[in-house]
C-alpha positions in Angstrom: 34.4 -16.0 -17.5 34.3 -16.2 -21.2 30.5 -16.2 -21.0 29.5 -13.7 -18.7 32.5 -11.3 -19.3 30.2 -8.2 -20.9 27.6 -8.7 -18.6 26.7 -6.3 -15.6 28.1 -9.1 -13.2 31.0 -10.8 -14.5 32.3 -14.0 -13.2 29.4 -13.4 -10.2 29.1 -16.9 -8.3 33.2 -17.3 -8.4 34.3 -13.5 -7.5 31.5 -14.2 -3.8 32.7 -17.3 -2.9 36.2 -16.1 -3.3 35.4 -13.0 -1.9 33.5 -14.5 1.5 35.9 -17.3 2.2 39.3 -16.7 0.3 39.9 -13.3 0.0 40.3 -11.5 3.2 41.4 -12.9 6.9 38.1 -12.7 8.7 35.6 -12.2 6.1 32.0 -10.5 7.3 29.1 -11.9 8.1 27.2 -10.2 5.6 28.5 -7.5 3.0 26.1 -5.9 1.0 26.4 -3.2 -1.9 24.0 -0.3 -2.9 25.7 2.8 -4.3 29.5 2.8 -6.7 29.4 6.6 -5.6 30.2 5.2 -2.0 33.6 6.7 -0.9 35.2 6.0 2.4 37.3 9.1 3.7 37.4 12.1 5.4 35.6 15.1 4.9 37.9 16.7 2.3 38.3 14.2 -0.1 34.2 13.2 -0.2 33.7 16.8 -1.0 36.0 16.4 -3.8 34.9 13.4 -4.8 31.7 15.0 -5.9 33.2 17.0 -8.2 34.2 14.2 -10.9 32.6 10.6 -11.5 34.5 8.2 -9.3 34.3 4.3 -9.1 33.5 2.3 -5.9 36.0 2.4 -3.2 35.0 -0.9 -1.8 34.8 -3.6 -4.6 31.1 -4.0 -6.0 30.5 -6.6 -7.8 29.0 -5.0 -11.1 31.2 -4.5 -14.4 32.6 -1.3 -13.4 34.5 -2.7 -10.5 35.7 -5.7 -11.6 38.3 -4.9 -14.4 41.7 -4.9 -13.2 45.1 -4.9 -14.9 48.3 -7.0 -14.5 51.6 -5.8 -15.1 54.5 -8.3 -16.1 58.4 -7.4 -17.5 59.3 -11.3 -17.1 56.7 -13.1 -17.9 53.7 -13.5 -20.3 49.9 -13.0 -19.1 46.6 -14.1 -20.2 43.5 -13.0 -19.3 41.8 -14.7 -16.4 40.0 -13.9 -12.6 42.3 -13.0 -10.1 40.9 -16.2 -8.4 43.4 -18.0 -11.1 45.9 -15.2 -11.9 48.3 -16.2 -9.3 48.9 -19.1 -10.2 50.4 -17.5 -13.6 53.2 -16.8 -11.2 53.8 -19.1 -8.6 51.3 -17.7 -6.0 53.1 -14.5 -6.0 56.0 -16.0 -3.1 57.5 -12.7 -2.4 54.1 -11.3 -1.0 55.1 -10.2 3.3 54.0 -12.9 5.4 52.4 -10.6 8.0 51.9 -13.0 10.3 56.3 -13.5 10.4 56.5 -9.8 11.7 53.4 -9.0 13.4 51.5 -10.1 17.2 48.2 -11.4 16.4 45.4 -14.1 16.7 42.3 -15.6 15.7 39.8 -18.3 15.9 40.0 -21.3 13.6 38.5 -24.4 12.6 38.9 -27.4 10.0 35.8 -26.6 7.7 36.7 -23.1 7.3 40.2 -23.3 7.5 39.6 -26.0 4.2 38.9 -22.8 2.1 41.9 -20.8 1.6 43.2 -21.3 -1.6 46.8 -20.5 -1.2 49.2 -22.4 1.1 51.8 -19.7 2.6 52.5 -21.2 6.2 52.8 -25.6 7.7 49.6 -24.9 8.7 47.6 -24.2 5.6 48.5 -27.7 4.8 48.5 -29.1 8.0 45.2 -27.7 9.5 44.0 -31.7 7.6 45.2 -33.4 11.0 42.7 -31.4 13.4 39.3 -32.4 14.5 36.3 -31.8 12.0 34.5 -30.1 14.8 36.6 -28.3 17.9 37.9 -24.6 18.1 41.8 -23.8 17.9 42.9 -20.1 18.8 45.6 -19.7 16.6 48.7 -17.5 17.7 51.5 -16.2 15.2 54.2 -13.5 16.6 58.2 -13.5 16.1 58.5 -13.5 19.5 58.0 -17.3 19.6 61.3 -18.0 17.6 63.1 -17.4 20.2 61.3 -18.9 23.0 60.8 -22.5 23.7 57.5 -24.5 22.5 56.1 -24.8 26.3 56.7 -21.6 27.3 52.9 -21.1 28.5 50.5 -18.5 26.6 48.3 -16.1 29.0 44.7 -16.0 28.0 42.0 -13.7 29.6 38.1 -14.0 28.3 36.0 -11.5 29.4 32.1 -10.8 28.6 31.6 -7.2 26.9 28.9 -5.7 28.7 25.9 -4.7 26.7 26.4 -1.1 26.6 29.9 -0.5 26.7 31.6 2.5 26.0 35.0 1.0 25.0 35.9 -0.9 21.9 38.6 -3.1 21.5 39.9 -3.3 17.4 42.1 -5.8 16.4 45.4 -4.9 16.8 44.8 -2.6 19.9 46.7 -4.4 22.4 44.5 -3.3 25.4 44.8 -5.9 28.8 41.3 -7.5 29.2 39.4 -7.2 32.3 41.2 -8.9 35.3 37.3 -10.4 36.1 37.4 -12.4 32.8 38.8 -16.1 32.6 41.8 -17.2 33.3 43.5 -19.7 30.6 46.8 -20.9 30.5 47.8 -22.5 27.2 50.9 -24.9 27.7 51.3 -27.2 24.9 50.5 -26.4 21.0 49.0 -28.7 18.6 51.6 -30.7 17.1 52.2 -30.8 13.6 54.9 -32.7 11.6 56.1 -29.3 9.5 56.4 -27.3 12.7 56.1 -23.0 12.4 58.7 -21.1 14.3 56.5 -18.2 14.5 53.2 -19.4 14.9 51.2 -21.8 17.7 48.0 -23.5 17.6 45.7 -24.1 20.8 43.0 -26.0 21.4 40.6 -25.2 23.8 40.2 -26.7 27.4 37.6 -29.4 26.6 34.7 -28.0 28.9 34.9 -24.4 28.4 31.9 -23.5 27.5 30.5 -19.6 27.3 27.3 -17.7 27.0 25.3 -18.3 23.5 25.6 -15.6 21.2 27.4 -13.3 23.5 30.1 -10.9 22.4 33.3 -11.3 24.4 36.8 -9.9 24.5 39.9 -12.0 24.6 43.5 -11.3 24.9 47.2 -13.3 25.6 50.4 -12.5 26.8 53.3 -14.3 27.3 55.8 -13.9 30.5 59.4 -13.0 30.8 61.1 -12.6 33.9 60.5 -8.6 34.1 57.4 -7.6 32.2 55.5 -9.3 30.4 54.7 -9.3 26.4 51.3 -8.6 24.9 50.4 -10.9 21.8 46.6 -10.0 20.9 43.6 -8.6 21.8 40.3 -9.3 20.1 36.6 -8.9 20.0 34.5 -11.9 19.0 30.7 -13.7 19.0 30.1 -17.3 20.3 28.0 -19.3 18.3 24.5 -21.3 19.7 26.2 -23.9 21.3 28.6 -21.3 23.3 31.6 -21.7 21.2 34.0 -19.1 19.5 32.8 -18.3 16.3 35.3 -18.5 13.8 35.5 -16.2 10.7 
């Protein structure tokens, strides 16, 4: 840091590793940079924005966008990359674990599970006991601390047609098409420090999909009188016709 700190790109080979594999939940593919006068918003506010100079809304990696400041009452700071500055205070604990209040899922793996850097949940520390090389859809939502560990997870994957007109964004908890696989997930992964709120599932052994095909996958979970929507997602499988996880 010390080296390259007045240089156009400080701290460059640290901040895109951190910012590909640590920083966000499902980091892009590719991310790529061209203009700091790029703003993201509506109409309004990119007309104003021409007005005066303004910075890049979506972290470049040049020198302009990579000062930042820290703010303590309590406790001493020192200058350092935000890579290291949480560890000034105790990897910030009182940061919302999203994942304790919120329906959601995703696609995970040993190898890229291996690179977050802070351990919040069991299973940032237990994701060491899985297979080097198998799939695991992992589910977190508060409605599982109320309900037993077998209660059985409903899983639909469906093919997204080439041209479709419909897009379904994380978060949008849209039922998949009723033409789409049937899964039924009984029995998590079991892990010594178990998660109240939070289930891991590996796949049936022979599911297989098409290669590099973009499909849509959603879960629910049943209750006597209506059922309970968990997630819905988009995602790519990989050459061998696996979900790709990132």
């Amino acid at each position: 840091m010390a080296a390259t700190l007045t240089n156009r790109y400080p701290l460059a080979p640290e901040r895109i590793v951190g910012g590909l594999t640590r920083v966000t939940l499902n980091p892009a593919t590719i991310l790529i940079s061209l203009d700091n006068h790029y703003v993201n918003s509506g109409w309004w506010v990119k007309q104003g924005s021409r007005l005066v100079n303004c910075g890049s809304t979506h972290g470049a990696l040049d020198d302009l966008n990579s000062d930042g400041i820290l703010l303590s009452n309590f406790a001493p700071t020192q200058d350092t990359s935000t890579g290291r500055v949480a560890g000034q205070f105790d990897d910030f604990p009182e940061v919302v674990d999203f994942r304790a209040k919120e329906n959601d899922a995703e696609w995970v793996t040993k190898p890229e599970q291996a690179m977050a850097r802070i351990a919040r949940r069991p299973f940032d520390r237990d994701f060491i006991q899985l297979p080097d090389n198998d799939v695991f859809l992992r589910i977190w939502s508060p409605q599982f601390a109320r309900l037993d560990t077998n209660v059985p997870v409903e899983v639909v994957i469906a093919k997204i047609p080439g041209y479709s007109s419909v897009e379904i964004r994380r978060g949008d908890h849209k039922p998949a098409a009723e033409t789409g696989l049937h899964l039924t997930l009984n029995v998590p992964f079991s892990f010594p420090e178990r998660s109240a709120g939070e289930r891991i599932y590996a796949l049936p052994p022979g599911l297989t999909l098409e290669p590099q095909t973009r499909y849509k996958i959603s879960g629910e979970i049943r209750e006597p009188n209506h059922a309970i929507r968990l997630f819905a997602f988009n995602f790519y499988t990989n050459r061998d016709g696996r979900p790709a996880a990132f």
